[in-house]
N, C-alpha and C positions, 0 to 999 in steps of 0.2 A: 183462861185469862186470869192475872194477876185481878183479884179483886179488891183495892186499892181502899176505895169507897163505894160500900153499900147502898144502893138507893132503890125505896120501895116505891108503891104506887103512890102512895101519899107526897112521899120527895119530889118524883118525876112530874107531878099533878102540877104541883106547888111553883116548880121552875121552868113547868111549860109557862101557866099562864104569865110570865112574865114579857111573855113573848106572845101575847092573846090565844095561846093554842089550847087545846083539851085532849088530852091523851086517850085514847080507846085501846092500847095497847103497847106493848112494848116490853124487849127482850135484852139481855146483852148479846153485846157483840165479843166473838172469840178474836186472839190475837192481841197484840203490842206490850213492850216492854216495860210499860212506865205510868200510863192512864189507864181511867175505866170509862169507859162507852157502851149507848143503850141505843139499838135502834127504837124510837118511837111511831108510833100510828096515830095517826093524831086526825081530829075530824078536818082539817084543813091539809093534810099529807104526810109524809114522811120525812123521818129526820134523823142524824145522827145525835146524838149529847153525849159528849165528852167532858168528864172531869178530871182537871189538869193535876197531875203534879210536882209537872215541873216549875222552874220558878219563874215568879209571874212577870220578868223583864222578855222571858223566851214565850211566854202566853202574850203579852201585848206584841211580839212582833212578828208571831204565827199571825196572827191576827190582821195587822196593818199588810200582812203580806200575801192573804186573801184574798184582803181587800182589792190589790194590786192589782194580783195577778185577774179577778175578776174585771179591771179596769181593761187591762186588754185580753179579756177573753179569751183565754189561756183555757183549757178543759181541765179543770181539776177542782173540788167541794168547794160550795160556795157558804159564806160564812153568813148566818141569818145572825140580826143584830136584834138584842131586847126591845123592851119597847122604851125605854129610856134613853136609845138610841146608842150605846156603849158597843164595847165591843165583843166584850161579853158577861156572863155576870157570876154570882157566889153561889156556893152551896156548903156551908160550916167554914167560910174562910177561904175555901180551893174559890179557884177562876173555872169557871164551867162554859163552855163556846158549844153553842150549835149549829151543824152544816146540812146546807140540803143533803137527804140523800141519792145515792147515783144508784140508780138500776143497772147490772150488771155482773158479774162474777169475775173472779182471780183465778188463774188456769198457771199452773206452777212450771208447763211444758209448752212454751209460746212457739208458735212454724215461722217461718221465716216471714211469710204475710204479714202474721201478727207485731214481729220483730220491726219490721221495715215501717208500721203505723209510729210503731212508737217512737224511732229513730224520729221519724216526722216531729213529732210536738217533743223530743229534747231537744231540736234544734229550732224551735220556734219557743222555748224556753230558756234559750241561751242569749234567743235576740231581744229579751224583753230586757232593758235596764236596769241593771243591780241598784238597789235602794238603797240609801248609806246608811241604816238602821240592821242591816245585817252583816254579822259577823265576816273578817277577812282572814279567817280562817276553817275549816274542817272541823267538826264537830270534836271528830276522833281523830283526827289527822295528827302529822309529827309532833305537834307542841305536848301531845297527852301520853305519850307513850311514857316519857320516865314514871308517870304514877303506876306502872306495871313494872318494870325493870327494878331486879333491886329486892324483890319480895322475897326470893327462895321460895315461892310457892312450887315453883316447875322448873330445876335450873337447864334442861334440855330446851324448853321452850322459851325462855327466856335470852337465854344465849344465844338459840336462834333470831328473835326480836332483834335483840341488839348488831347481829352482824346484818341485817335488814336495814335497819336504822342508819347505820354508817353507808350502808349503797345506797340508800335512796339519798342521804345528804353528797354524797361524792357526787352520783348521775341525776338527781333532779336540775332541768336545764330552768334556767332562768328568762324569764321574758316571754315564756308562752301566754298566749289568752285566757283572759280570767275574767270572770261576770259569774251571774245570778246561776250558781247551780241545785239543783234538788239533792244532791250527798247522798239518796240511798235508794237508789236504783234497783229494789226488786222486784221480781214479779209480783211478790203480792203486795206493791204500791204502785197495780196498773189494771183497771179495769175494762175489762171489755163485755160485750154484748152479744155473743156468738165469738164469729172472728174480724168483728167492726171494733175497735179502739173507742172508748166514751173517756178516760180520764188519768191522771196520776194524780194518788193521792199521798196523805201525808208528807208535808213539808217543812217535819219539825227540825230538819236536819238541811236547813237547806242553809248557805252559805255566800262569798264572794270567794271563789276558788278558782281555778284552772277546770275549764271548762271540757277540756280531754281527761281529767280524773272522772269528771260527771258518767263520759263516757266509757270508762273504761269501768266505772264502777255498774254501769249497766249489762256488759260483757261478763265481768263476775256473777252478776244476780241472777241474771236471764238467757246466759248461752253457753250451760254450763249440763254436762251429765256428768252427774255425780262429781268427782275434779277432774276430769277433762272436758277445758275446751271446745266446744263444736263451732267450728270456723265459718261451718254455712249458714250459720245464726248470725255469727258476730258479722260477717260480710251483710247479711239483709241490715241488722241497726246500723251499722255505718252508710250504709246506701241509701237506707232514709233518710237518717241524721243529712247526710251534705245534699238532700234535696232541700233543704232551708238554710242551710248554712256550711262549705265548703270549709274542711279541715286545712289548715296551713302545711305548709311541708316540716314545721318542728313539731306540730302534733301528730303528722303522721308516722312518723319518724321513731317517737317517743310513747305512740299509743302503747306499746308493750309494756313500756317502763311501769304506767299508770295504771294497767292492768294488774300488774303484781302490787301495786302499793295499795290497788283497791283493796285486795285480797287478803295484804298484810294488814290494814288499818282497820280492817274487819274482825281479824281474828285476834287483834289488839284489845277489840270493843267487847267482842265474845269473852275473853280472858278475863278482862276488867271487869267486867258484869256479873259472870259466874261464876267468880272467884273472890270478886276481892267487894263490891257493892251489894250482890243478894249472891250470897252461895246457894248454887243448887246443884249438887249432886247431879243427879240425872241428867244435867247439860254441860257437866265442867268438862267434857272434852269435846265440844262444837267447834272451839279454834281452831281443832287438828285438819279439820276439812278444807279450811282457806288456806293453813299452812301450803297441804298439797297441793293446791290449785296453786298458790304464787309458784313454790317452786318449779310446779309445773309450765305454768310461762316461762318462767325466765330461762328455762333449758332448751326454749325452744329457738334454733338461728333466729336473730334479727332478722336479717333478708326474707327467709321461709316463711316467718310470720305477715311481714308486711307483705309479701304477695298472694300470702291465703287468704288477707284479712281485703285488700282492698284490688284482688284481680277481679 
């Protein structure tokens, strides 16, 4: 884990009891792109702490949208508020938020079972009402790509981007359904407990988008060996998903399309990140993998797809 911000027992001590807690323990946590988080042990329980450093209009509405999402009971961390009753608070200036912790593990190779749970709560996360405090767009989605295009960083890569960009403005169809999506659908932002589903987490990425990208960007994350496609994965998420909410015939239609754009807008974020925001060598070619996955969709019949995906 990027360690961002530092914080020792004295820190942790200090910014529990704002929140009347007492730390007995506490470790970091491995993983994410951008924060630093500590599981805590605390004599009153356990808890994540995160300290933010993204910017604090995207922290106040992670936040307000916690809160939401706890309103209707949605499965996913719940956000413990200071004792000042805020929504979250400082530490040298950063916004620092605390969430219960959820008992459970990330399994990077989900069965269909597993698959079919989570289909369940995206489609009961598509039917909660998008809050007009979040963005109507994709984090990474079309609007961000020319800050890649243009660099001479990779002009093979690039060039491919760019004819990507032009098909998805030619066939993205107009007037599909669009609500409150989570934007980054992958396994390791889905907890389970054995093979019982308890949550999805991180929702720093969550959006007012097309609601079949949601899904399609879940087919990317989680039904996927190595780039290809496993169909009888993707078939259990969509079978659970329209147990709570029934796909239309232009998202059925188009689910391929969104699959590749997940794929694409992925390897757009990867490029961006390990290229051009924190170069890192040892990850500057992660893009390469979604490349192969998109173009791997898109070779595949329309018709062939839509009947492996939803016979």
């Amino acid at each position: 884990m990027a360690r961002y911000s530092q914080l020792n027992e004295g820190d942790l001590q200090e910014i529990a009891a704002r929140y009347a807690l007492t730390v007995v323990g506490f470790e970091p946590i491995e993983g994410g792109a951008g924060n630093t988080s500590y599981l805590l042990r605390t004599q009153q329980g356990s808890y994540v702490l995160t300290v933010c450093e993204s910017a604090l209009a995207r922290v106040i509405m992670l936040g307000q949208l916690l809160s939401l999402l706890a309103q209707y009971e949605f499965p996913t961390t719940r956000l413990v508020r200071p004792s000042d009753g805020d929504l979250f608070t400082t530490y040298k200036e950063k916004p620092v938020m605390l969430k219960e912790y959820i008992t459970g593990s990330v399994f990077s190779d989900l069965d269909e079972t597993m698959l079919f749970q989570v289909g369940e709560a995206m489609g009961r996360l598509h039917q909660v009402p998008a809050p007009d405090f979040l963005p109507d767009e994709h984090v990474y989605g079309m609007q961000v790509y020319p800050d890649v295009l243009g660099r001479n960083i990779n002009l093979e890569y690039e060039s491919w981007l760019a004819e990507r960009i032009a098909y998805l403005k030619e066939n993205l169809p107009p007037g599909l359904p669009r609500g409150m999506i989570h934007g980054d659908l992958f396994y390791d932002n889905v907890i389970f407990s054995g093979k019982e589903f308890r949550a999805i987490i991180d929702f720093e990425d969550a959006s007012q988008y097309y609601k079949v990208f949601d899904l399609g960007m879940g087919i990317v994350g989680m039904c996927m060996a190595g780039t290809a496609m496993v169909f009888d994965k993707a078939r259990a998420l969509v079978k659970g998903y329209q147990q709570v909410r029934m796909l239309e015939d232009g998202e059925i239609n188009n689910l391929q399309l969104f699959v590749e754009y997940a794929a694409i807008a992925t390897s757009c974020w990867r490029f961006w990140k390990y290229h051009i925001d924190t170069p890192t060598p040892e990850k500057a070619n992660k893009h390469w993998q979604m490349v192969r996955i998109a173009d791997g969709v898109a070779a595949k019949p329309k018709t062939r797809f839509v009947e492996a995906v939803f016979s």
